[in-house]
N, C-alpha and C positions, 0 to 999 in steps of 0.2 A: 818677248820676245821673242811677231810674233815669229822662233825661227829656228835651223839647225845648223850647228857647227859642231862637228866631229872632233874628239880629242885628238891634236894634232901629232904628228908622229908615232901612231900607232903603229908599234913594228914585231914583226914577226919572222924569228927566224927555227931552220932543222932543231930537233937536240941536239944533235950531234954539233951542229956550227955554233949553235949554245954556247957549248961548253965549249968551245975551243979558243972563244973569242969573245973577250970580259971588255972590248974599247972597239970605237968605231972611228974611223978617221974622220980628222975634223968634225968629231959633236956637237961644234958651237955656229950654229949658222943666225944671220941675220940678215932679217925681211922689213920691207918695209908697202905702205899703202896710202895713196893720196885719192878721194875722189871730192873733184870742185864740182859744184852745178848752178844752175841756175830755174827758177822757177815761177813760171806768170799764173796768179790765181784772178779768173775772171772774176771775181767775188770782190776783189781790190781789198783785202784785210786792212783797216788805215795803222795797225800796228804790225804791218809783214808777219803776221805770223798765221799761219796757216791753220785749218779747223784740229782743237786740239788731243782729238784721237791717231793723228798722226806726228812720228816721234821721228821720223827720217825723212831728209827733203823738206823738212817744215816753213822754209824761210822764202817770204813772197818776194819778186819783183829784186831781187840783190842776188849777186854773185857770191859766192859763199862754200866753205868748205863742210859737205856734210862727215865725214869722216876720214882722220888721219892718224896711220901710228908707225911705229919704229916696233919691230919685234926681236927679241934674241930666245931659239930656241934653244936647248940642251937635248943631246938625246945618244942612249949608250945603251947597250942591253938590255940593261937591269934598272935603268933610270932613265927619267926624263925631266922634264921642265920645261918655263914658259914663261915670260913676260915680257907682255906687249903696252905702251903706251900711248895713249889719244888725244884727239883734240874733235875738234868740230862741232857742229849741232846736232850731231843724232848722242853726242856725251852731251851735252847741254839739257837737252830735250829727255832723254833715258836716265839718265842717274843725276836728277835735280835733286829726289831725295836722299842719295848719299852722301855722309862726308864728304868735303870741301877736299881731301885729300884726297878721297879713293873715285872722284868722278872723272878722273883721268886714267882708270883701270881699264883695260881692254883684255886682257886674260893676265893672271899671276897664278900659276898652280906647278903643283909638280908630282909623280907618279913614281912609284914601283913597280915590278914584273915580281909575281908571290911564285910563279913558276917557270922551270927551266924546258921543260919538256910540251906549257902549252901557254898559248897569249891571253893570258891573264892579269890585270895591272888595276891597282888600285891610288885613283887620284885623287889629291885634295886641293881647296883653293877656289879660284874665280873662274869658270868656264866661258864659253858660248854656250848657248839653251840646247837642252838636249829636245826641242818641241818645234816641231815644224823643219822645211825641207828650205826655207830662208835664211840667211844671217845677214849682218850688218854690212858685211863686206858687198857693196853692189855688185863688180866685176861678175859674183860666183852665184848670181841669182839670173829665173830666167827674165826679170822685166825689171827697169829700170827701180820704179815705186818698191815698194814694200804692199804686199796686199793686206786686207783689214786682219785675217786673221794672225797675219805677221806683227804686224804691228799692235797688234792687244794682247798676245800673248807672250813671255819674258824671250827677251834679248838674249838675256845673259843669265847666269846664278852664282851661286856660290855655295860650298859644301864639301863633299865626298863621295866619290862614286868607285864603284869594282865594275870591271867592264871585261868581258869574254867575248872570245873573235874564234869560233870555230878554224879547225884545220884546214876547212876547203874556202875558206874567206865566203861563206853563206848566210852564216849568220851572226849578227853579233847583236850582243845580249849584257843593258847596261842595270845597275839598281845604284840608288843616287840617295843619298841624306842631304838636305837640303835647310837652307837659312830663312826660306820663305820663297814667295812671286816675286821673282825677277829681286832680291835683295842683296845683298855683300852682307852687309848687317842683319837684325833684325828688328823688327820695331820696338823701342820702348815698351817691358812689360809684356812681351812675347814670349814663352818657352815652350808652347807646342810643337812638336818636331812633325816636320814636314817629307815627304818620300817623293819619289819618282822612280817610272823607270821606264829605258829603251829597249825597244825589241825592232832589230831592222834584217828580213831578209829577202836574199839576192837568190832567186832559183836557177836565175840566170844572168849574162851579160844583157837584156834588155830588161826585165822585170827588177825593180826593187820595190819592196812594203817594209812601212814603217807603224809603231804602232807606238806612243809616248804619254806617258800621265803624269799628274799634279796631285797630290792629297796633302792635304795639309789647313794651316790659319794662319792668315793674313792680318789681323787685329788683333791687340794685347788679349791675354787670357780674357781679360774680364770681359771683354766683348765679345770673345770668340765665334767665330761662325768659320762651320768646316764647309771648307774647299773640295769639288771634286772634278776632276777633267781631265779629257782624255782627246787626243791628236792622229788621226791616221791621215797619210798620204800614200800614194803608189806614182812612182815614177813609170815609165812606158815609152820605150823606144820603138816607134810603131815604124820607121823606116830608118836610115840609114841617117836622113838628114829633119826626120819629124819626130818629135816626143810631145808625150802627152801628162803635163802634171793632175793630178785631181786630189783635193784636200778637205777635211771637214775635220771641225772643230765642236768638240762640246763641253759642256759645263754646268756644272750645279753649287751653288753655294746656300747654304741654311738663312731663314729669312732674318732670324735675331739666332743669341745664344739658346741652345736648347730646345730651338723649333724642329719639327718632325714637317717644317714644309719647304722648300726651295727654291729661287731664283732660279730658271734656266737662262744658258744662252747659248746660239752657234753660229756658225758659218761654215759654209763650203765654198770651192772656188776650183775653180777649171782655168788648166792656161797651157796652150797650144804656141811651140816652136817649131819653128822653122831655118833651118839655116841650107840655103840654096849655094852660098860657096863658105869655106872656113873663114872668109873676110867678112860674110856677109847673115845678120840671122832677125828675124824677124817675129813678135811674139805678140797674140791676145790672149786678153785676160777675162771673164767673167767671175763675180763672185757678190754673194748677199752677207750681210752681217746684221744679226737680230740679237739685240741687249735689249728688250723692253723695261727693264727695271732696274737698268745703270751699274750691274755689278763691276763692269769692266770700263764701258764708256762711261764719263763722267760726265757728259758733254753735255753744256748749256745751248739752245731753251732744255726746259726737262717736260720734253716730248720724247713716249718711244723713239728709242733707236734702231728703224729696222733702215736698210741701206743697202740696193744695189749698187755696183762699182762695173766699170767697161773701162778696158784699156787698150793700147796698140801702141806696140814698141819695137821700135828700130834701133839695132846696134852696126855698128863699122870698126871693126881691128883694126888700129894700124899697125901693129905689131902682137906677138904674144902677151906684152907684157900693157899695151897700151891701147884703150877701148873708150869711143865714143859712143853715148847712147840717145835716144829722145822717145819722149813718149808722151799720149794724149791722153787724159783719164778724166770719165764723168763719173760723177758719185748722184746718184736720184735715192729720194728719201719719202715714205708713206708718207711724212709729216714735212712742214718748213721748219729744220733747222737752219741751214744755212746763211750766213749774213752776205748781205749785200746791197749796197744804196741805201743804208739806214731802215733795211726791212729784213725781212728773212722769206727764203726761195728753197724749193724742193727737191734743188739741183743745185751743182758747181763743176767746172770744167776747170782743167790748168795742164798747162804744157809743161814739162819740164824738161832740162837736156842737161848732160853730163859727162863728164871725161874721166877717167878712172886710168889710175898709173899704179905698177907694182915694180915690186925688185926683191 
């Protein structure tokens, strides 16, 4: 997940003010995030749940909370910390395969500064995915949904990362050890160590490129088959009140253990905002996703998964802290997976609408 969240309170100060100042007033703050929605699948699911390539918003025809948490950050010079706790269905739906304890984990990590003189910090713990320009939190995305390559690529991770944030705040530069795809744990019989890593730079206040990887295995040794994938997006402020996302995704994983051949898969995806007043913002979506041989979709019939997606989404603030959304999204498919009426169709349409609260 598929998505990005930045370690949060990343802070940067002079050597000089460094050193003169070991505490920050009031280090202890707490946040919190509600987002209820509701969602109608013309497909009529007869068990509400939604096609299950998607991990957010998944719940048909019922009112429903897709995510909620309580956070308390820490954060001082020289140290920081983080945890946030959850509830909803995109925890339901994302971390079914973790412990019963830790599927109410929304971030638990906490960080050091290794220098006084430049922003350097090394974290360990449960993050947001350092992969993609989405995360879980709706409010800070630009379309209500999550798009496919959001949604099949890790949410979240777990592990250790060293993260560098040049002087002129242009670039910043992560390297990540890693527990597995999208895991806290690792699977049963796993101990191939898995890497990542972030490279996001800003040449400007409208230009940002990002550039984020996966290496690693996902299956116990004995199975093993290496992971490889790689994330770019560039954000684009093309006016004052229009930005321009573009994303693509790719990936290879080995067909068995010790195969010299590879599963590909990818996706790109374009998404055009608009916001005409700060009350008011308005966004489409294009984007295709191609798993022809199920590395990442799992998704029953076991027909290629190749998948256009169209959306169009409207939000309204009614405050800073408090945003209504709605949005229209068709998914068209080369093949009939989709159920409906006791058949399968090459298309599904579903409206979805949502409210999103912070503090």
């Amino acid at each position: 997940m598929k998505k990005i969240i930045l370690a949060l309170g990343i802070f940067c100060l002079a050597p000089k003010a460094f050193a003169q100042q070991d505490s920050i007033v009031n280090p202890l703050s707490i946040s919190g995030y509600a987002e209820l929605y509701y969602n109608y699948d013309f497909g009529k699911p007869s068990d509400h749940t939604r096609p299950n390539f998607l991990y957010s918003y998944n719940r048909h025809n019922e009112v429903n909370l897709n995510l909620g948490f309580v956070k308390a950050a820490y954060q001082q010079a020289n140290v920081r910390a983080n945890l946030a706790l959850m509830a909803g269905t995109y925890a339901a739906a994302n971390l079914a395969a973790e412990q019963s304890i830790m599927q109410h984990i929304f971030e638990a990590n906490a960080g050091v500064r290794l220098s006084k003189s430049k922003d350097i910090w090394v974290d360990a713990g449960v993050f947001g995915s350092h992969i993609g320009f989405e995360s879980a939190i709706g409010k800070d995305c630009p379309t209500l949904t999550r798009s496919l390559l959001a949604e099949n690529s890790p949410y979240y991770e777990s592990g250790a990362k060293i993260t560098y944030v040049s002087d002129n705040k242009k670039l910043t530069l992560s390297g990540l050890y890693l527990n597995g795809w999208q895991r806290i744990r690792r699977p049963d019989g796993n101990n191939t160590p898995a890497f990542g890593h972030q490279l996001i730079y800003k040449p400007n206040d409208k230009i940002t490129l990002n550039s984020s990887s996966f290496v690693g295995n996902d299956q116990p040794d004995s199975l093993r088959q290496m992971r490889y994938f790689h994330n770019f997006y560039g954000i684009f402020a093309l006016h004052s009140k229009l930005n321009l996302i573009t994303g693509f995704d790719i990936g290879w994983q080995q067909k068995s253990k010790g195969s010299s051949q590879y599963n590909n898969w990818y996706s790109p995806v374009a998404i055009l905002q608009y916001n005409p007043t700060p009350k008011h913002s308005l966004a489409a979506r294009a984007e295709y996703y191609a798993d022809p041989n199920h590395v990442i979709v799992g998704y029953a019939p076991a027909q290629k998964f190749q998948v256009w997606s169209y959306s169009a989404n409207f939000d309204y603030k009614f405050s800073s802290n408090i945003v209504w959304r709605s949005e229209a999204r068709l998914f068209s498919a080369k093949n009939a997976i989709f159920q409906q009426d006791n058949s399968y169709k090459k298309s599904n349409v579903a409206l979805t609408t949502a409210l999103a609260v912070s503090f």
